[in-house]
N, C-alpha and C positions, 0 to 999 in steps of 0.2 A: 248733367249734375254728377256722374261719376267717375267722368272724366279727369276737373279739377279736382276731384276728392281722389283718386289715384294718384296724380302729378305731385301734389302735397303731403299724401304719404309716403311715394317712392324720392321726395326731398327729403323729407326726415327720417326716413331709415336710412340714406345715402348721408346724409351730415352725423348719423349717429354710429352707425358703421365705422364710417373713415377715422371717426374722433374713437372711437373705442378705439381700432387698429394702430393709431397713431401711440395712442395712450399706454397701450397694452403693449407696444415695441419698445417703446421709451422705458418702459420698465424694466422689460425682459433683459432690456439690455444694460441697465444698472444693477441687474440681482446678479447678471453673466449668463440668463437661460438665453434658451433658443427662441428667437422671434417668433418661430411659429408658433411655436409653443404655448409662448408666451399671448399672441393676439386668440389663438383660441379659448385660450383660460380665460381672458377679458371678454370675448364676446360669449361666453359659457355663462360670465357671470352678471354682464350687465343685461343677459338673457333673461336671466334666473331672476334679477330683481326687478325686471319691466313686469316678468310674471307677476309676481307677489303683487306688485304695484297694483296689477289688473285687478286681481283675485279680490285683494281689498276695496279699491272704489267699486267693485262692482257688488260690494257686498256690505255698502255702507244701508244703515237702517233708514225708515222712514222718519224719527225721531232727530233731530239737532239741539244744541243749545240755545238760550234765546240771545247771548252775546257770548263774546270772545272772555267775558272774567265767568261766565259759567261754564265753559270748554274746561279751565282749568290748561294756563300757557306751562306749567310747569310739573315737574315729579312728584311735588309734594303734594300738591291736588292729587296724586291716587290715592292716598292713605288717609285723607280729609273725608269723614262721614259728616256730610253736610246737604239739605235740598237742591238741590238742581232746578232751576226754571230750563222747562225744553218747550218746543214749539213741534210741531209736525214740517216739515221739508217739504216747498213747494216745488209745482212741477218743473220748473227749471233746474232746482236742485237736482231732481232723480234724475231727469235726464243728462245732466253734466256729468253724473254720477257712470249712470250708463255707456254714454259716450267717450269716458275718457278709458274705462272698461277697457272697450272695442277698440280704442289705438291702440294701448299699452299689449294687451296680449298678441295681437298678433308680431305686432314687433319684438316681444320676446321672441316665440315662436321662430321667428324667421334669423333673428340671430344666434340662437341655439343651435339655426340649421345651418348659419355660416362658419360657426363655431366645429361642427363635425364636419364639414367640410376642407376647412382650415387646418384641421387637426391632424398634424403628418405621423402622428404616435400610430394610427390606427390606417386600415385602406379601406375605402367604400367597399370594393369590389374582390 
């Protein structure tokens, strides 16, 4: 069982990596910086925002809407004082909740770590 769950994680840090690097070169190199430079800043930041990603689903409440017109799809539902129909979040909920947690941080994590690695402004050692 953690086997396949390894192989599918080190495929999607490996397609999310390359596409960051890719992405982050292709920039660098229409602004005129430095590749490196440049793929470090990108994996710094699409770092920073798997984090946040985590941080949030993992900290979604036990509370939901009971449809998508009480979520409120738009802006102006913030400033709309009106009842909310919510429901309590079944346990599939918390656990997708949980689980998607557990991707997203560690793949920050690890591209943040690619990111200083990457990073020739600086030396490990």
């Amino acid at each position: 069982m953690l086997l396949p769950a390894l192989r599918r994680f080190t495929l999607l840090l490996a397609v999310i990596s390359v596409g960051t690097a890719l992405c982050s070169a292709a920039l660098g190199l229409l602004l005129g910086s430095s590749v490196s430079v440049s793929i470090a800043i990108g994996f710094y930041l699409i770092g920073c925002f798997l984090l946040l990603g985590g941080f949030f689903f993992g900290n979604l409440g036990p509370v939901r809407p009971r449809s998508q017109e009480d979520a409120g799809g738009d802006i102006f539902s913030l400033f709309q004082i009106r009842s909310r129909r919510l429901r309590w979040a079944t346990r599939e909920e918390q656990e997708e909740a949980i689980n998607t947690s557990a991707v997203f941080l560690p793949l920050g994590l690890v591209l943040i770590l690619l990111g200083v690695v990457s990073d020739s402004r600086h030396s490990l050692f």
